[in-house]
C-alpha positions in Angstrom: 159.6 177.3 70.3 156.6 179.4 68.6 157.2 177.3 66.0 156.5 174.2 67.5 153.7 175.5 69.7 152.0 176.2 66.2 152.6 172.9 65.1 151.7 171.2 67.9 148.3 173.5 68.0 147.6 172.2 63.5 147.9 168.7 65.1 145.9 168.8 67.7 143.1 170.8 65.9 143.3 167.8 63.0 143.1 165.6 66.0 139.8 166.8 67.0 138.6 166.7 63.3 139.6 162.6 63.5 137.6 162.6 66.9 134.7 164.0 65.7 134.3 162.3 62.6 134.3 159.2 64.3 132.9 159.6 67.2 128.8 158.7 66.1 130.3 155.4 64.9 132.0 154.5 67.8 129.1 155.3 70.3 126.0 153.9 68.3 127.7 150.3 69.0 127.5 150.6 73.5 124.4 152.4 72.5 122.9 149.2 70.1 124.3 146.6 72.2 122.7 148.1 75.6 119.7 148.6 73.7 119.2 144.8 72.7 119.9 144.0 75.8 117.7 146.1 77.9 121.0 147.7 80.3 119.8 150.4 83.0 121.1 154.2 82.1 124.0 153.5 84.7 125.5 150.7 82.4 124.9 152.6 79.3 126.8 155.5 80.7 129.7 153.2 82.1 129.5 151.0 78.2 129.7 154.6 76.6 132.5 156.3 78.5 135.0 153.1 79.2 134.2 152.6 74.6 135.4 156.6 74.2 138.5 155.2 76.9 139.3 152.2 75.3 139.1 154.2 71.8 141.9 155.6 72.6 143.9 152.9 74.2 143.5 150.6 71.1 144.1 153.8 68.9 147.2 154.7 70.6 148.7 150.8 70.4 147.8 151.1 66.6 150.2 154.2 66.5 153.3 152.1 67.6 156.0 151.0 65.9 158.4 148.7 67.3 158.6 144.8 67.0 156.1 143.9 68.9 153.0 145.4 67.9 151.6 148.4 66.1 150.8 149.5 62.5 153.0 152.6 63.0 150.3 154.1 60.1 147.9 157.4 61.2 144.8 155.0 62.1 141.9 155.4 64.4 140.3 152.8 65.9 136.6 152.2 66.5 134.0 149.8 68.0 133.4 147.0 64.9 130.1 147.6 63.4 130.0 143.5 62.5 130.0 142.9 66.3 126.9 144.2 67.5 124.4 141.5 66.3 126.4 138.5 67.5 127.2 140.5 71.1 123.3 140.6 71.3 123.2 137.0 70.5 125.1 135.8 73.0 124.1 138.6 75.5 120.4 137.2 75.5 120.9 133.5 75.6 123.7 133.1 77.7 124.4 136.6 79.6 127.2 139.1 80.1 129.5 136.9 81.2 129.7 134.8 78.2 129.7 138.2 76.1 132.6 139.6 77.4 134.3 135.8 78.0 133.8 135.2 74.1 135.5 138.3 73.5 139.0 138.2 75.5 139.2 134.9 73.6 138.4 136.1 70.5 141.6 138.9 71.1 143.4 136.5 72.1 143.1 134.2 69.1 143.9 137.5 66.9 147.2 137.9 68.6 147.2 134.0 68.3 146.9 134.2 64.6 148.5 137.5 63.5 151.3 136.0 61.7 149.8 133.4 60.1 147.5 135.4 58.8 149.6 138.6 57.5 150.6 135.8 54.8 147.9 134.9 53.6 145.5 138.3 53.1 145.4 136.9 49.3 142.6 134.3 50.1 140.8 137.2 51.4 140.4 139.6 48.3 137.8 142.1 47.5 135.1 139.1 46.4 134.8 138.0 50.3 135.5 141.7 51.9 133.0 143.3 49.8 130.4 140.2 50.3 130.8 140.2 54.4 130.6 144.2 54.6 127.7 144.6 51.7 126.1 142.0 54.3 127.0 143.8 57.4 125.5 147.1 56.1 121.8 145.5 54.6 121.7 143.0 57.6 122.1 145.8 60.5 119.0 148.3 58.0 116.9 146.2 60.2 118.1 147.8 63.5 117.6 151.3 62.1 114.5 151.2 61.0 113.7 149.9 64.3 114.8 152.5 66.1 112.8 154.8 63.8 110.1 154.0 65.2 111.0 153.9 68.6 110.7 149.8 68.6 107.3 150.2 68.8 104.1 148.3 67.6 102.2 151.3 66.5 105.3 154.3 66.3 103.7 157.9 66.7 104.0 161.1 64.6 106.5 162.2 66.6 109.1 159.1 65.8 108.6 159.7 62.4 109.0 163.3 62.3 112.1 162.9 64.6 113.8 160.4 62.5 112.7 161.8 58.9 114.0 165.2 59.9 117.4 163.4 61.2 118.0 161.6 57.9 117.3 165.1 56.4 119.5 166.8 58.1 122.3 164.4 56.9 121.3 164.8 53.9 121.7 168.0 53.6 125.1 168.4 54.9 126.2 165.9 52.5 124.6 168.3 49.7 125.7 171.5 50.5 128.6 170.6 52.9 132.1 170.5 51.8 135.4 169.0 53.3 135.4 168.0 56.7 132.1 169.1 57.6 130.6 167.1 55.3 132.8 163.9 56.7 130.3 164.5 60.0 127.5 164.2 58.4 125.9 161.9 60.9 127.1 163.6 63.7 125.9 166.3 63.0 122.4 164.8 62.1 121.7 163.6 65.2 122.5 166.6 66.9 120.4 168.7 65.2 117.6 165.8 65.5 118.2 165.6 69.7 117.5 169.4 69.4 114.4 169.0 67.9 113.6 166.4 69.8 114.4 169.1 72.9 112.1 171.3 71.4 109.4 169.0 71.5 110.0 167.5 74.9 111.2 163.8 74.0 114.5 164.2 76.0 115.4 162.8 79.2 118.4 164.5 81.1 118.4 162.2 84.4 121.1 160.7 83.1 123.2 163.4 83.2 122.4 164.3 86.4 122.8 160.7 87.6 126.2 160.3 85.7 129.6 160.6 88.1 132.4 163.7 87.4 134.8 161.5 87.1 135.3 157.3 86.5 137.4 154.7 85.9 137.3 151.9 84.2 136.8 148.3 86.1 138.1 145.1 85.0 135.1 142.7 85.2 132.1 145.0 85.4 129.7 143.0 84.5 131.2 140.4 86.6 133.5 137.4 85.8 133.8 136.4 82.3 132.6 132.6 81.2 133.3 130.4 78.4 131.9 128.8 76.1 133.3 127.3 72.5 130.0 128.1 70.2 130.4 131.7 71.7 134.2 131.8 71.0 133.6 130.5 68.0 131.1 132.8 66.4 133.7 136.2 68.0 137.2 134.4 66.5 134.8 134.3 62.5 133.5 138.3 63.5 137.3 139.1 64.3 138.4 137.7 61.2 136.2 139.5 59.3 137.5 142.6 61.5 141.0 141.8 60.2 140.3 141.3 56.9 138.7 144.9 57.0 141.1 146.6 58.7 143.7 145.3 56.0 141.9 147.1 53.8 142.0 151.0 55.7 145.9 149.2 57.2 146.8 149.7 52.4 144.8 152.5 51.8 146.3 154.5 54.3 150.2 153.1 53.3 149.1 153.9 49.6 148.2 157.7 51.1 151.0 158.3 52.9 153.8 156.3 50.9 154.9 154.4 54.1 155.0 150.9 52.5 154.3 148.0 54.5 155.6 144.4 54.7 153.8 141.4 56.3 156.0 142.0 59.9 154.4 145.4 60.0 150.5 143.4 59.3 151.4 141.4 61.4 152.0 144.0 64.5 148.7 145.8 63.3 146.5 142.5 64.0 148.5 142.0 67.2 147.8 145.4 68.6 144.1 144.8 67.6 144.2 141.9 69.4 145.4 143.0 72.2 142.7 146.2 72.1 139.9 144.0 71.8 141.0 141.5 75.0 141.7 144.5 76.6 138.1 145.6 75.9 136.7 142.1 77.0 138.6 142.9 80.2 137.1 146.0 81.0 133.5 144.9 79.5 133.0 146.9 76.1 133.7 145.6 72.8 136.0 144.7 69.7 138.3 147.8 68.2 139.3 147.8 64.3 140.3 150.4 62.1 137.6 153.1 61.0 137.1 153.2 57.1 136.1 156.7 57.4 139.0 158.1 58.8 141.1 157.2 55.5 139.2 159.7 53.7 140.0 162.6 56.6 143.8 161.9 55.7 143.2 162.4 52.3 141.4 165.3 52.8 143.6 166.8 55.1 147.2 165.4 53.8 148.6 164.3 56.8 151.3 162.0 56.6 152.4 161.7 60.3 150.8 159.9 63.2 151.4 163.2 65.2 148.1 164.2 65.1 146.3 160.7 65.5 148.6 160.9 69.1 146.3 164.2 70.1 142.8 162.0 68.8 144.0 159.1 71.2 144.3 161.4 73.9 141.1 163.6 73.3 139.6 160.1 73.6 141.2 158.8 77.0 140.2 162.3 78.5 136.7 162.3 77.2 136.2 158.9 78.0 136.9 159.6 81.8 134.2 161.8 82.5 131.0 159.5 82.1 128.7 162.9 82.1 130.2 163.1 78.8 129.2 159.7 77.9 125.5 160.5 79.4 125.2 162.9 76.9 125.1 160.7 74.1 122.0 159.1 76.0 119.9 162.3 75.1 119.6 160.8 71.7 116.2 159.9 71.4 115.8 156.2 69.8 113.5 157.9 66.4 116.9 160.4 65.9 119.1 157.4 66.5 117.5 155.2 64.0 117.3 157.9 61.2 121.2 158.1 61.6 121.9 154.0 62.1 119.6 154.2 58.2 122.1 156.5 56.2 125.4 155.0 58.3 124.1 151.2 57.8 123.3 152.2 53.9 127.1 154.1 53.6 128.6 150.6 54.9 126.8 148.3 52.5 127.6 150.9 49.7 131.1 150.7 51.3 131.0 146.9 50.1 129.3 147.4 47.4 132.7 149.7 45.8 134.7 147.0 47.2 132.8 144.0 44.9 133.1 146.9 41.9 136.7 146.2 41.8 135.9 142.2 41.3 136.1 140.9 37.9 132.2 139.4 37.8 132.3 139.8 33.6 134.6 137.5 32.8 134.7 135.0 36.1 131.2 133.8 37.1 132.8 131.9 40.0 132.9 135.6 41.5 129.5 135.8 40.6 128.6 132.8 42.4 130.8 133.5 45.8 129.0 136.8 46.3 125.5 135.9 45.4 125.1 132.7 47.5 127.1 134.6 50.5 124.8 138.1 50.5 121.7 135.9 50.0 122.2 133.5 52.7 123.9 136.2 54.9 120.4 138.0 54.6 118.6 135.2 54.3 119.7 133.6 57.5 119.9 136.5 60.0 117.4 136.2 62.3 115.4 133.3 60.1 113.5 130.7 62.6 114.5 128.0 60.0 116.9 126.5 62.6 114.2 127.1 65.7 114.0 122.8 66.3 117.7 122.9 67.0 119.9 123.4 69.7 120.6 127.1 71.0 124.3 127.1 70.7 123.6 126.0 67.0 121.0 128.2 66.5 123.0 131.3 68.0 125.5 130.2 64.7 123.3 130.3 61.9 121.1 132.6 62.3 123.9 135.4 62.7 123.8 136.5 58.9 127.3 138.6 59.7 129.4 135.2 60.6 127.2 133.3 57.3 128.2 135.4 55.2 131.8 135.4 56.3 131.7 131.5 55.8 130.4 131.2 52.7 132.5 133.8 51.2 135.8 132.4 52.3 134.6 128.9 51.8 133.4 129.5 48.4 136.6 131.3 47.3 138.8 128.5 49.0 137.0 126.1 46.4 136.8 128.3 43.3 139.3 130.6 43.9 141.8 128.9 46.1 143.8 126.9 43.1 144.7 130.2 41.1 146.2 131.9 44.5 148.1 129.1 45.1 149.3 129.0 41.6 149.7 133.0 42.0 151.9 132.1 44.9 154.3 129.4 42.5 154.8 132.2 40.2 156.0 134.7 42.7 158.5 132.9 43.8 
């Protein structure tokens, strides 16, 4: 019985650690999203604190595994990163309902799709994932820097001492640090920023104060979801690229902890992702995949159970049912938040920039080609006014650089690379 209680006390500890580390991740996506579109503190507090909620809800389905759904690996799952510039697309020219309509579709098509597509990962190798996420990271810098200067036309000394020190800070934990601490870098960055930013009186509590004991979360928030099929569209080519990036943490964590996987096991992980992020249309907050960075915690901490991972879901459930919680993460001021968003945005596109290392660009230019024409037009694209005598629906598509990117890639490799997977398929069999 001591026993046990011991075990049970490891696990939930390394629960915690999982929490933590991805915790600044998971929030800087409400936080970004409410941002762009100009929400009130209230809605920022109930985006925050039903996201921690829903965390753990899509964390926990991950953990199953049965026939139905569920990877069955030791996965956390966070708000998607790729998400946030489309969500502010739609959010500002057609509204909330469309934003959160777009997005139970967009679940639904990943359930939709799941099998399908657990057979056919091979037309998505590292030449298109490292493209779309190299894009992500560089096309989201813009955001950060932003921030940084507290979206202002002329930012003060103040932002750019707030935001310097924050990147500093990270920094230096990632210099000195060691283990785990040094996995929360950014978390730790922008707390010690927010207490500077204490000290110099650039922190507003009301919403604290103004935040409820306890919540919970409401179907329809934002009121009734709408649809519409440029909006669905543009979330179904983000949620592939959400797949095709959790594949990659889904074989990095069954290469860590020997638990093989087969395409009926893929195939439950995309379904229980889909059915996280129309659960998160339905209660108004945004689309779950697997966090990258929580691989590297089970290396570092060997766990090959899912026992712990159970404790993170339920840390995150609790949490994300006292919205004073979720307040707190609204003391961030935007300089400290922007310093952060720099070195996390610059970790993803290095993130895809290790994954295009593994691509054979010396002796196949076709790679060359596929990830050169889809970075440049991914970044060239975002936000360009090229397309500003068109229609909005078609000018809400091309100028997202994210869902470009994602098309060019996988077009591109269709048509150079597409012959030798099918003939890679022949020899298989």
């Amino acid at each position: 019985m001591e026993f046990n209680e011991q075990k049970n006390s490891q696990s939930a500890i390394l629960g915690l650690q999982h929490l933590l580390s991805m915790y600044a991740g998971s929030i800087l996506v409400p936080i970004m999203i409410a941002t762009g579109l100009g929400y009130s503190a209230k809605d920022l507090t109930y985006l925050i604190s039903t996201d921690i909620f829903m965390c753990g809800v899509a964390t926990f389905l991950q953990l199953q595994l049965n026939k139905h759904f569920g990877i069955g690996l030791p996965v956390v799952l966070g708000c998607a990163f790729q998400s946030v510039a489309p969500l502010i697309i739609i959010g500002k020219h057609q509204g909330a309902g469309y934003m959160f309509g777009a997005l139970i579709a967009s679940g639904i098509y990943v359930i939709l799709v799941s099998g399908f597509f657990s057979k056919i990962a091979k037309f998505f190798p590292p030449v298109v994932t490292g493209s779309v996420i190299t894009t992500i990271g560089l096309s989201l810098i813009s955001v950060a820097m932003g921030n940084m200067g507290d979206n202002a036309d002329k930012p003060t000394a103040q932002s750019l001492i707030l935001s310097l020190t924050t990147i500093a800070i990270v920094l230096l934990v990632q210099i000195f640090a060691k283990g785990f601490v040094k996995s929360i870098s950014i978390l730790i960055g922008l707390i010690g920023g927010t207490l500077l930013a204490v000290a110099m009186g650039a922190v507003d509590f009301s919403a604290i104060a103004q935040a409820p004991l306890v919540h919970v979360p409401q179907p329809f928030y934002f009121g009734i979801p709408k649809f519409e099929l440029t909006s669905i569209v543009m979330m179904c080519i983000i949620m592939t690229v959400s797949m095709v990036e959790s594949t990659g943490v889904y074989l990095a964590l069954s290469d860590l902890t020997q638990d093989k996987l087969d395409s009926t096991r893929l195939r439950n992980g995309y379904r229980a992702e889909g059915l996280a992020v129309l659960l998160g249309g339905t209660f108004n907050t945004f689309p779950y995949t697997g966090f990258s960075q929580n691989v590297g915690l089970v290396q570092l901490s060997g766990i090959k159970t899912r026992k712990p991972i159970y404790f993170t879901a339920a840390f995150l459930v609790v949490l994300g049912l006292i919205p004073k919680f979720g307040a707190l993460a609204q003391l961030i001021p935007n300089p400290v938040l922007g310093g952060a968003m720099l070195v996390l945005f610059g970790m993803v596109a290095l993130q895809g920039i290790q994954m295009l290392n593994s691509v054979d660009f010396r002796n196949d230019e076709n790679n060359f080609i596929i990830a050169a024409v889809s970075i440049a037009a991914g970044l060239g694209f975002n936000n360009t006014n090229l397309f500003a005598s068109t229609p909005t629906t078609v000018q809400m598509f091309f100028t997202n650089g994210i869902v470009i990117a994602t098309l060019s890639s996988i077009f591109l490799n269709l048509i150079f690379n597409g012959r030798k997977a099918k003939m890679g398929e022949g020899e298989e069999k």
